[in-house]
C-alpha positions in Angstrom: 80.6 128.5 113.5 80.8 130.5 117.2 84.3 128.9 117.5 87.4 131.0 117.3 90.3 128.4 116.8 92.8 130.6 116.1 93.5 130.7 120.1 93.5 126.9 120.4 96.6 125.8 120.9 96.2 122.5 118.1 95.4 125.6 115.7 98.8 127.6 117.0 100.7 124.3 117.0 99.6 123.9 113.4 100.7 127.3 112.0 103.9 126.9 113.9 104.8 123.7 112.2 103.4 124.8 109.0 106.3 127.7 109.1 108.5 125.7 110.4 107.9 123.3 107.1 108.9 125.9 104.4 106.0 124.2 103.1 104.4 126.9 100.1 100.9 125.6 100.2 98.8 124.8 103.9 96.9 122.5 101.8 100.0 120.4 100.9 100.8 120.9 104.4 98.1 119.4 105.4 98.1 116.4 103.2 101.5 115.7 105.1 101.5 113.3 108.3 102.5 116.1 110.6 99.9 118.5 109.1 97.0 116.4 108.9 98.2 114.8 112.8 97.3 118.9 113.8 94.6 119.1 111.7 93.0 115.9 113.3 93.5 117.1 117.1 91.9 120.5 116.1 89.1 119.0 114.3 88.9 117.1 117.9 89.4 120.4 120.1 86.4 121.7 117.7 83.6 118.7 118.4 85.2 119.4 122.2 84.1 122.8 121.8 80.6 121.1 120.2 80.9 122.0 116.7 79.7 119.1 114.4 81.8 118.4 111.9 80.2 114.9 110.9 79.0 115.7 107.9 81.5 116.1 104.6 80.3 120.0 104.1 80.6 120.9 107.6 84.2 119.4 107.7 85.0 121.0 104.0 83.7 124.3 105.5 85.9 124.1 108.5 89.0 123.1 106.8 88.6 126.1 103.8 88.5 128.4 107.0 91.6 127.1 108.6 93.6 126.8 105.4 92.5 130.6 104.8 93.6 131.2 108.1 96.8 129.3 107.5 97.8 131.7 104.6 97.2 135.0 106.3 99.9 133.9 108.9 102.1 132.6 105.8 101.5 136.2 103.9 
């Protein structure tokens, strides 16, 4: 992926209501309706930005990198 969403602002507004949570886990984050309502508009900014994320590996792919990403602003 030639995309670097960690300067989209979906991404940022993501990690900020992730800390803002005191959620532990970004993937229980995530599974919440405020998490996965950030997750969805960056998944949007990132077909925008013309990654393809139609297919269930690209979209697993994509989420492992932003829950990674997710936990190294957490740590």
């Amino acid at each position: 992926m030639n995309w670097d969403f960690s300067e989209d602002g979906a991404f940022k507004a993501l990690c900020d209501a992730f800390l803002e949570s005191g959620e532990q886990s970004p993937m229980e984050f995530l599974a919440t309706g405020e998490g996965a309502f950030h997750f969805q508009e960056l998944t949007q900014n990132a077909a925008g930005e013309g990654i393809d994320l139609s297919d269930s590996v690209s979209m697993a792919e994509f989420q492992i990198q932003v829950l990674e990403s997710m936990q190294e602003i957490n740590n």
